[in-house]
N, CA, C and O atoms as a GROMACS GRO file, in nm:
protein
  440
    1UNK      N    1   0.619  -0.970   1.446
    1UNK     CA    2   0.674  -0.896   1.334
    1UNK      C    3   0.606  -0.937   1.203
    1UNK      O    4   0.552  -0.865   1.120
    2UNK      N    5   0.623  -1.079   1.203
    2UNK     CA    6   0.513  -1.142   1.040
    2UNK      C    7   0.374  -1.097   1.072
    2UNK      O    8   0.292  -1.097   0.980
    3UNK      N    9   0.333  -1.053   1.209
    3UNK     CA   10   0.176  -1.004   1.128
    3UNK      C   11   0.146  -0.881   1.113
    3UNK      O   12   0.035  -0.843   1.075
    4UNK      N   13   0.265  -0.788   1.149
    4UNK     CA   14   0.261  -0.698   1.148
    4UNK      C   15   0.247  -0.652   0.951
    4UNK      O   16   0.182  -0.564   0.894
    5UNK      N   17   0.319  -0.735   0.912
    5UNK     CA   18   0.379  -0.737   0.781
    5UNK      C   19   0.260  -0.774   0.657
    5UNK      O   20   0.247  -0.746   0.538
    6UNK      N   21   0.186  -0.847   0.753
    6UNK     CA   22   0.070  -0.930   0.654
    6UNK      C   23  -0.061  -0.825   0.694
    6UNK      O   24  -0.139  -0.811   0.600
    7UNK      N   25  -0.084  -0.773   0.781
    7UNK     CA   26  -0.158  -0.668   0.838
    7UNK      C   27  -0.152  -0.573   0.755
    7UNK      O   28  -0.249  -0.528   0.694
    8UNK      N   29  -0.006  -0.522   0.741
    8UNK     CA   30  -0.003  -0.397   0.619
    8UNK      C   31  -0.004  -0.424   0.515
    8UNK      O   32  -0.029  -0.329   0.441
    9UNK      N   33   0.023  -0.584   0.435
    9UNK     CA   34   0.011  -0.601   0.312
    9UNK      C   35  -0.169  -0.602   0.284
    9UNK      O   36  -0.220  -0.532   0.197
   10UNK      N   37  -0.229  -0.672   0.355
   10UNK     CA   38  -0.370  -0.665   0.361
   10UNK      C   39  -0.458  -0.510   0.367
   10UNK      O   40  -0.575  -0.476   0.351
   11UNK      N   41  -0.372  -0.464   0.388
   11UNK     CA   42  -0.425  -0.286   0.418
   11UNK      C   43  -0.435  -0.225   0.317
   11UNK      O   44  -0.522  -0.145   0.283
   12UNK      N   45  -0.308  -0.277   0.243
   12UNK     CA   46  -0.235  -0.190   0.115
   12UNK      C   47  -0.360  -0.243   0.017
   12UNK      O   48  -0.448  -0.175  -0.036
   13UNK      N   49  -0.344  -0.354   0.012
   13UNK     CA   50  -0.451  -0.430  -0.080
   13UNK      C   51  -0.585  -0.366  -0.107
   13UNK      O   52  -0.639  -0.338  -0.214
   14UNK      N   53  -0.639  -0.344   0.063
   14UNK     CA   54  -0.818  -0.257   0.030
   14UNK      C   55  -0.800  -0.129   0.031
   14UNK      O   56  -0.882  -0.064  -0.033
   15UNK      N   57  -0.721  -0.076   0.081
   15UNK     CA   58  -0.660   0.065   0.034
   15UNK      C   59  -0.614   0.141  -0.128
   15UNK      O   60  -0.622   0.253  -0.178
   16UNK      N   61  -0.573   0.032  -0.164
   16UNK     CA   62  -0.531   0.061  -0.328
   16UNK      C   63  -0.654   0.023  -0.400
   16UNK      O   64  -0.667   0.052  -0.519
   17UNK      N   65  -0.731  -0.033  -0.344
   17UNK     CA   66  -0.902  -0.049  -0.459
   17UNK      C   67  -0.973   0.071  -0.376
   17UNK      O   68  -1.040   0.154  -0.438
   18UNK      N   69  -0.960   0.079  -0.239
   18UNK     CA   70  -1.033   0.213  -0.245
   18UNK      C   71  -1.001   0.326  -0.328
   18UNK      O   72  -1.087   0.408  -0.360
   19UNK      N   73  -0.868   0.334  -0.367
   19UNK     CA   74  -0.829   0.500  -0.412
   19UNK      C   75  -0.805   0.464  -0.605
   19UNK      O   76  -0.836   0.540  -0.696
   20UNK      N   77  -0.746   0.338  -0.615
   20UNK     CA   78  -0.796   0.301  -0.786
   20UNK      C   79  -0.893   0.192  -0.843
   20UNK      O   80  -0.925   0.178  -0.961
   21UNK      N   81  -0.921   0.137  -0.764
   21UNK     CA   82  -1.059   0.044  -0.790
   21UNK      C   83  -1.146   0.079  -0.911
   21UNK      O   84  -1.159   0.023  -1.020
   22UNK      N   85  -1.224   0.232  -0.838
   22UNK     CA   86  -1.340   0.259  -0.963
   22UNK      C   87  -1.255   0.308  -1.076
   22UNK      O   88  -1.314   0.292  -1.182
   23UNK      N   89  -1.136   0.362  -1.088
   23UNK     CA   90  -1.089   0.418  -1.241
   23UNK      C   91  -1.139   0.328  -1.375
   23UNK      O   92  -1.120   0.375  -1.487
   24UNK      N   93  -1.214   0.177  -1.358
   24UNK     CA   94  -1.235   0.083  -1.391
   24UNK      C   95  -1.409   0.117  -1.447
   24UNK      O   96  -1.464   0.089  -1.554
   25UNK      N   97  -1.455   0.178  -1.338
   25UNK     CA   98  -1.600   0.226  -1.369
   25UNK      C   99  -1.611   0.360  -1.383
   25UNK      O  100  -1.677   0.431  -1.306
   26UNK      N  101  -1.551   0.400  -1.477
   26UNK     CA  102  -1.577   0.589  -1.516
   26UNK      C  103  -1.714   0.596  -1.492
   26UNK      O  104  -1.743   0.667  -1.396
   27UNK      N  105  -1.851   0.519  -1.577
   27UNK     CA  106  -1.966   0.550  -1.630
   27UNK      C  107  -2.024   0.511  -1.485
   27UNK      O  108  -2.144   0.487  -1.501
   28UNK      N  109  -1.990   0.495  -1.358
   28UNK     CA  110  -2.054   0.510  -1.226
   28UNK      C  111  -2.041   0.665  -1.195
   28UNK      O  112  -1.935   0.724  -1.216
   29UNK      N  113  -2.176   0.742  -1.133
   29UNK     CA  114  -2.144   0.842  -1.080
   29UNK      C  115  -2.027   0.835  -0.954
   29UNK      O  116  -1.988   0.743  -0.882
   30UNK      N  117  -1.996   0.967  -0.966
   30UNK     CA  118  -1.862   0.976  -0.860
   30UNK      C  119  -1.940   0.977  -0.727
   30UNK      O  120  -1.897   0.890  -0.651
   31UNK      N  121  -2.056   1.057  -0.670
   31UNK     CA  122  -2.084   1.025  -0.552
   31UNK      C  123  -2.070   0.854  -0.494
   31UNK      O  124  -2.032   0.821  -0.381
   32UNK      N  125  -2.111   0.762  -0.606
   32UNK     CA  126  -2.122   0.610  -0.576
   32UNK      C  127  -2.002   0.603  -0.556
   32UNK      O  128  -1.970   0.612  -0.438
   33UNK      N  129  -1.899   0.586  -0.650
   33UNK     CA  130  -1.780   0.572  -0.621
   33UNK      C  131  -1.691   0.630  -0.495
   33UNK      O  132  -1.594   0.565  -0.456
   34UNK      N  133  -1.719   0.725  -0.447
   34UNK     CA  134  -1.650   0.794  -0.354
   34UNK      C  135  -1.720   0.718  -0.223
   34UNK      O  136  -1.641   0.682  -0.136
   35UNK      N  137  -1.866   0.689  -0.200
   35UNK     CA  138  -1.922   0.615  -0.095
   35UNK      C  139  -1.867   0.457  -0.086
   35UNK      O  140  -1.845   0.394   0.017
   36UNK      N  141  -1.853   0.418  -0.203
   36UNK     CA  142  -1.780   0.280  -0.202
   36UNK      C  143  -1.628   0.278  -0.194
   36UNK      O  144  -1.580   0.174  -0.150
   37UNK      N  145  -1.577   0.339  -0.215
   37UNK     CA  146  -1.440   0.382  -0.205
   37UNK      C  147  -1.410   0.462  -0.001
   37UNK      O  148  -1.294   0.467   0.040
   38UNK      N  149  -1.485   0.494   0.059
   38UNK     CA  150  -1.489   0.566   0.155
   38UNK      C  151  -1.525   0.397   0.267
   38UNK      O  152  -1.461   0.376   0.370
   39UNK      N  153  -1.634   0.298   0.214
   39UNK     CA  154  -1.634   0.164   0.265
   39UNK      C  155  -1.507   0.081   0.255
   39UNK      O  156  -1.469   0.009   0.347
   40UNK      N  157  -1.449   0.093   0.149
   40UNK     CA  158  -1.327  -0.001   0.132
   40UNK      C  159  -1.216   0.040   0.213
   40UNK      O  160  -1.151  -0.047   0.272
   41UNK      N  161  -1.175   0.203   0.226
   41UNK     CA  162  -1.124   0.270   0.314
   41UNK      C  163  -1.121   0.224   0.459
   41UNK      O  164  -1.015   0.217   0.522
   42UNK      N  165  -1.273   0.185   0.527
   42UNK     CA  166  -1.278   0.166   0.695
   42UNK      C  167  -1.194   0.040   0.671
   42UNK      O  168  -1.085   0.034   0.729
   43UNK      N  169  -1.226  -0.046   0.605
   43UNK     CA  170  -1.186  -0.221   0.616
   43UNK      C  171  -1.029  -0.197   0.617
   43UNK      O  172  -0.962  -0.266   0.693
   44UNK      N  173  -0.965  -0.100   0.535
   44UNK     CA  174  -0.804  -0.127   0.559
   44UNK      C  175  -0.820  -0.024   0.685
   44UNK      O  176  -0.727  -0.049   0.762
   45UNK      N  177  -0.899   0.081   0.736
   45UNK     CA  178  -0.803   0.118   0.852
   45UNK      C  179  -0.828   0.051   0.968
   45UNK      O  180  -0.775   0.079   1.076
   46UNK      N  181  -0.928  -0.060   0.942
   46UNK     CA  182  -0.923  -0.189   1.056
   46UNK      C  183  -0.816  -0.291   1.087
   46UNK      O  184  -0.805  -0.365   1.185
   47UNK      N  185  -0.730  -0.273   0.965
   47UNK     CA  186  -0.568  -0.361   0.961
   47UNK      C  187  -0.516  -0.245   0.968
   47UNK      O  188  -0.503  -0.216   1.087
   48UNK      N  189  -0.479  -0.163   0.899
   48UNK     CA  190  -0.343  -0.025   0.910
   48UNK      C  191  -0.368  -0.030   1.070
   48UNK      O  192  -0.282  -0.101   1.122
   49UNK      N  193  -0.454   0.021   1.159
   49UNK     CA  194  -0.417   0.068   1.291
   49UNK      C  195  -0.372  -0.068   1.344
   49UNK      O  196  -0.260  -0.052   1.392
   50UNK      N  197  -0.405  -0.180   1.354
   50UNK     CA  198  -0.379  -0.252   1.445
   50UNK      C  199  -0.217  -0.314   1.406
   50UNK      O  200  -0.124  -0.346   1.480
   51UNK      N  201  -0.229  -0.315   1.278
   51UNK     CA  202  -0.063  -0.300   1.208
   51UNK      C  203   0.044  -0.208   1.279
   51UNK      O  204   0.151  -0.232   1.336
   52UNK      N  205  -0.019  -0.108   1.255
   52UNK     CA  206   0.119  -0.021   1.325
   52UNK      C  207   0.093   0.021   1.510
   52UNK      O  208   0.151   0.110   1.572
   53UNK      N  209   0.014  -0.054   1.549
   53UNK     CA  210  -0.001  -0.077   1.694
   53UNK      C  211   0.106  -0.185   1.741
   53UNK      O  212   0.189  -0.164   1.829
   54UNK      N  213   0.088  -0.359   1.637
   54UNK     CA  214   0.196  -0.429   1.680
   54UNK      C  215   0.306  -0.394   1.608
   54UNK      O  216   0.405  -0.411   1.679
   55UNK      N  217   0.341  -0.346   1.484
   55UNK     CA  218   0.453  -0.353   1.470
   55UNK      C  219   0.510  -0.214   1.546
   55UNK      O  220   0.592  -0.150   1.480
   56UNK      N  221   0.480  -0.170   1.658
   56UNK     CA  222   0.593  -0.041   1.684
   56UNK      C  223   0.602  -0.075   1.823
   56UNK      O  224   0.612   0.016   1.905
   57UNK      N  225   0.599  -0.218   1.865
   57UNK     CA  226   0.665  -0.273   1.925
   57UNK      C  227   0.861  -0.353   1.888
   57UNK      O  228   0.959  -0.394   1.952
   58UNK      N  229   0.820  -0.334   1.757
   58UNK     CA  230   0.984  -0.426   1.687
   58UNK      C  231   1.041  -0.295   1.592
   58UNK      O  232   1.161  -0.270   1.600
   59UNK      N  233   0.977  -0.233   1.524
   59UNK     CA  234   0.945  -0.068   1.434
   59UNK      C  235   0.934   0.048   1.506
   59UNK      O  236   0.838   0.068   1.580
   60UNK      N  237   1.061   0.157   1.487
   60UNK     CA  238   1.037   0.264   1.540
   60UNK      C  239   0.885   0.303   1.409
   60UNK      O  240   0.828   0.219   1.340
   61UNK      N  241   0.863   0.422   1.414
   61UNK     CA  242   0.713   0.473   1.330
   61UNK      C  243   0.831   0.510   1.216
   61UNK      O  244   0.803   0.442   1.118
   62UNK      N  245   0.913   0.564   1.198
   62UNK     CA  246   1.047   0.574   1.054
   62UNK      C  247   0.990   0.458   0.974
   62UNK      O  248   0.914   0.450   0.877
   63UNK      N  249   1.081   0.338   1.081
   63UNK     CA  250   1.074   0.215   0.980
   63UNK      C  251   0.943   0.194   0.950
   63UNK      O  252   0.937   0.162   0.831
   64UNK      N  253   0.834   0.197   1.000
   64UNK     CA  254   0.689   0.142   1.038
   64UNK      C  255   0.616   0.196   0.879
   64UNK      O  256   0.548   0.128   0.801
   65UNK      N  257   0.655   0.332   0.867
   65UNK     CA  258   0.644   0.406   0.728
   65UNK      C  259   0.718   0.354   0.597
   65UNK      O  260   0.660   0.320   0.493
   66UNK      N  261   0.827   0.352   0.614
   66UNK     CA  262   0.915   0.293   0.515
   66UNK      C  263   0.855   0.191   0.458
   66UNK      O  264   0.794   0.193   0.351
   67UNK      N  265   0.878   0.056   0.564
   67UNK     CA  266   0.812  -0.013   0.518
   67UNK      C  267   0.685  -0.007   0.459
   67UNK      O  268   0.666  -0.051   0.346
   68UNK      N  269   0.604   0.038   0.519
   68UNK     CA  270   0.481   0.045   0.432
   68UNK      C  271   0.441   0.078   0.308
   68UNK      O  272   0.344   0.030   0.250
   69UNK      N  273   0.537   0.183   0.258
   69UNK     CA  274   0.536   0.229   0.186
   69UNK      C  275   0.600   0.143   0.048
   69UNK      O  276   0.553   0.166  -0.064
   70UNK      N  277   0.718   0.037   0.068
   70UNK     CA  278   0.722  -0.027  -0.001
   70UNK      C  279   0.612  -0.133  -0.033
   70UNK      O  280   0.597  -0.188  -0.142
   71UNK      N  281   0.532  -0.156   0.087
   71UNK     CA  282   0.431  -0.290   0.040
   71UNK      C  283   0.346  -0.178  -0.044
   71UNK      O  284   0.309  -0.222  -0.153
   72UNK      N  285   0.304  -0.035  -0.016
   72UNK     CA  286   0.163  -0.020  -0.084
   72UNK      C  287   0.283  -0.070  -0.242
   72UNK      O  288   0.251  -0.173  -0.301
   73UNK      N  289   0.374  -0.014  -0.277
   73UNK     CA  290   0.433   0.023  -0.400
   73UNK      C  291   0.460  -0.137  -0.485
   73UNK      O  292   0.500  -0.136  -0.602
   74UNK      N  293   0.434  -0.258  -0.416
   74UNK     CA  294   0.432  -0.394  -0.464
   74UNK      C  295   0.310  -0.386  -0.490
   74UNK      O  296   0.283  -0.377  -0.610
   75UNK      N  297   0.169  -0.384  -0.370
   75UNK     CA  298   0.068  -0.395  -0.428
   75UNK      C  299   0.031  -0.305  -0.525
   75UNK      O  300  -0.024  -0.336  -0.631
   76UNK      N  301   0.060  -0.189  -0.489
   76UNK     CA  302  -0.004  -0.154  -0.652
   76UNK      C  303   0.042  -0.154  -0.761
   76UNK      O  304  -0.026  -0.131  -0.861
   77UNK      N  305   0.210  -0.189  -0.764
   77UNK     CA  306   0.225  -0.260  -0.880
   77UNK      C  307   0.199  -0.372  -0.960
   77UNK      O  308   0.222  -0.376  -1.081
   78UNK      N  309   0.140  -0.485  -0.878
   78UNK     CA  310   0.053  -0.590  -0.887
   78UNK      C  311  -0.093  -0.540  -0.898
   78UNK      O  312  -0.159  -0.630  -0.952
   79UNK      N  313  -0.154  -0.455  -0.874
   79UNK     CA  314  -0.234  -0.401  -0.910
   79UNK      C  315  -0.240  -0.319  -1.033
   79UNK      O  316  -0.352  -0.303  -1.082
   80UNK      N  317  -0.146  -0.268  -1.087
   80UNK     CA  318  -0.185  -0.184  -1.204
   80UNK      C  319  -0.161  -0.238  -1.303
   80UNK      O  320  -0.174  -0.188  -1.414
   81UNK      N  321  -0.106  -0.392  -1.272
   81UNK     CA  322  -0.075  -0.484  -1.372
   81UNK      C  323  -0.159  -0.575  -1.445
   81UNK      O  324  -0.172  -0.608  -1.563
   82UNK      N  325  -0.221  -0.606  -1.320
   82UNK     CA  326  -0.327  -0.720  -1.292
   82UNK      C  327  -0.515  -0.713  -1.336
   82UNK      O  328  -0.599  -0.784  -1.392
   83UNK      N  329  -0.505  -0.572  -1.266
   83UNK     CA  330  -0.624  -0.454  -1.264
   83UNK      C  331  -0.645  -0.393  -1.346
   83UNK      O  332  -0.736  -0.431  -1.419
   84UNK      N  333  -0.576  -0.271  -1.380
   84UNK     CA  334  -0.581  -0.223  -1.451
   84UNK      C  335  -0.530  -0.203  -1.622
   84UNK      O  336  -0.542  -0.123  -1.714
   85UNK      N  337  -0.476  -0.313  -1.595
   85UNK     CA  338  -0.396  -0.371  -1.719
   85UNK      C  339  -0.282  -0.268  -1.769
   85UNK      O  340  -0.230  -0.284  -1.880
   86UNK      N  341  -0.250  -0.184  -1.701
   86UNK     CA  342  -0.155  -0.128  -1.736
   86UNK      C  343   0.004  -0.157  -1.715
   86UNK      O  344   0.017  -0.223  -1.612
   87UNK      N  345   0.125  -0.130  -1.777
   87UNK     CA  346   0.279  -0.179  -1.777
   87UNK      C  347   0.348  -0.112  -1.698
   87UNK      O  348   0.299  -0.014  -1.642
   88UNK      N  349   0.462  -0.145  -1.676
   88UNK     CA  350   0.550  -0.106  -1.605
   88UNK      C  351   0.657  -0.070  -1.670
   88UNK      O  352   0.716  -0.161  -1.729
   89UNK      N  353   0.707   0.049  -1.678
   89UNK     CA  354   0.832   0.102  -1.743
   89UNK      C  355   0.977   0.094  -1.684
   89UNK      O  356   0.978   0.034  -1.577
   90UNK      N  357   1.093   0.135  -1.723
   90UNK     CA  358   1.181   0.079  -1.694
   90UNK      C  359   1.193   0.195  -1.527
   90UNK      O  360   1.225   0.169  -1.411
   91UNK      N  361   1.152   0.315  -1.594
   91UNK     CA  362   1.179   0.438  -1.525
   91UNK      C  363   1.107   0.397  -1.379
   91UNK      O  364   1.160   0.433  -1.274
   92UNK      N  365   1.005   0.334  -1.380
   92UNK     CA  366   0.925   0.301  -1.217
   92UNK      C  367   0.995   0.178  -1.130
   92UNK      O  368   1.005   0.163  -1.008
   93UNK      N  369   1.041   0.096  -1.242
   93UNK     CA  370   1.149  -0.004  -1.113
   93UNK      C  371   1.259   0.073  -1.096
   93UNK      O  372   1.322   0.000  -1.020
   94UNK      N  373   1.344   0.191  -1.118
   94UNK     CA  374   1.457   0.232  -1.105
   94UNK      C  375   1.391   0.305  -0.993
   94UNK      O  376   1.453   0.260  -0.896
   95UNK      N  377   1.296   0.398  -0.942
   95UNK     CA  378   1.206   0.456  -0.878
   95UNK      C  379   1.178   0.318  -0.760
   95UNK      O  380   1.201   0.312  -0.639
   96UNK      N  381   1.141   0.249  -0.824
   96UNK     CA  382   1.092   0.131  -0.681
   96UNK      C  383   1.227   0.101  -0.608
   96UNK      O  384   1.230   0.098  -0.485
   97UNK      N  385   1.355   0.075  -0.693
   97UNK     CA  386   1.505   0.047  -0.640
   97UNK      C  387   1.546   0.152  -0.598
   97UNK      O  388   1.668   0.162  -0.601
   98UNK      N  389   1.468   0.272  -0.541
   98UNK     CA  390   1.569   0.388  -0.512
   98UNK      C  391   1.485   0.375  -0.359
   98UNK      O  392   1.530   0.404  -0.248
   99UNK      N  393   1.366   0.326  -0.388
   99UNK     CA  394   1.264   0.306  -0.243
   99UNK      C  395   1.316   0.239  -0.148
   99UNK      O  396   1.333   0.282  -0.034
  100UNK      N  397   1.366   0.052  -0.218
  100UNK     CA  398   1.431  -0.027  -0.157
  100UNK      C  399   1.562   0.026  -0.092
  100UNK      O  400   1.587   0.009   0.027
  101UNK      N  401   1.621   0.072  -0.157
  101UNK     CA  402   1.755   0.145  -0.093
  101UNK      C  403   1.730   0.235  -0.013
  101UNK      O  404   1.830   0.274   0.046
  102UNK      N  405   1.604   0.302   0.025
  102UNK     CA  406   1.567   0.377   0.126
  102UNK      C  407   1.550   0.304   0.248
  102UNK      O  408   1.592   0.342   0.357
  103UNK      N  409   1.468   0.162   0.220
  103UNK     CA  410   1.456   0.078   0.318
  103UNK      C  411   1.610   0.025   0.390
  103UNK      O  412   1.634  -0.010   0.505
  104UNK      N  413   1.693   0.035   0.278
  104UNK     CA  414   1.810  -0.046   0.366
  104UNK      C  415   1.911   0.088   0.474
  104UNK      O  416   1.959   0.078   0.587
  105UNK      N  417   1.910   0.184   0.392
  105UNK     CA  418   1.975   0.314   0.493
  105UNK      C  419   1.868   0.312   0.646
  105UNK      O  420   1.925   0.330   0.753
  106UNK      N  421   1.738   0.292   0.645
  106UNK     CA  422   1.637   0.258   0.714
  106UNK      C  423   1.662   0.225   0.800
  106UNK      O  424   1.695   0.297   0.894
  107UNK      N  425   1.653   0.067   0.802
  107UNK     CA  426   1.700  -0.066   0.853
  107UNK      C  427   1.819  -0.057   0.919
  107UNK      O  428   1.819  -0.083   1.039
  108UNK      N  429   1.957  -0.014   0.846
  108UNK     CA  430   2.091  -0.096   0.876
  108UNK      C  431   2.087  -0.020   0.969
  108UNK      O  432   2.046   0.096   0.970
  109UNK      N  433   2.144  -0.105   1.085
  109UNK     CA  434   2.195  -0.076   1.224
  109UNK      C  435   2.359   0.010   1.207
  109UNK      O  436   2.447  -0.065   1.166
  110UNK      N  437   2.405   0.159   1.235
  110UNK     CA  438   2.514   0.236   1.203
  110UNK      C  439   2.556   0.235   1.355
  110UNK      O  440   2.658   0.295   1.392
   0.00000   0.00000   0.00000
């Protein structure tokens, strides 16, 4: 289950520089960017598949999503922080807490 977890956090990670990485290099042509962005792409779907191979042994594919979806939404909030130097408003953690609460209707066993 933990590598399932570290698998998709690692995914999220080269996945979120593939798709905002270059916003950093406007003055690169876009063909470059899209070829380097299309490389960073294979490397996470070398963790995403094998991620949701072990975790849907413990993860129906529901949860398998859910979850994921909260790690991309940490990393790239650590990313748009970090990276791109941009803030976080009040309105996107009320948005991230409506995610988490998705995770727990998710999760809880009814």
């Amino acid at each position: 289950m933990l590598r399932t977890i570290v698998l998709l956090l690692l995914s999220n990670i080269f996945m979120t520089f593939a798709w905002y990485g270059h916003l950093k290099f406007k003055e690169t042509a876009l063909w470059k960017v899209i070829l380097a962005s299309w490389g960073i792409a294979f490397l996470e779907y070398c963790l995403q598949v094998p991620a949701n191979r072990y975790g849907h042994q413990y993860f129906s594919a529901a949860q398998l999503k859910i979850l994921q979806e909260v790690i991309t939404l940490v990393v790239f909030a650590g990313f748009s922080i970090f990276y791109l130097k941009e803030g976080i408003r009040w309105n996107y953690l009320v948005a991230f807490g409506l995610i988490v609460l998705a995770v727990f209707f998710m999760f809880k066993k009814w």
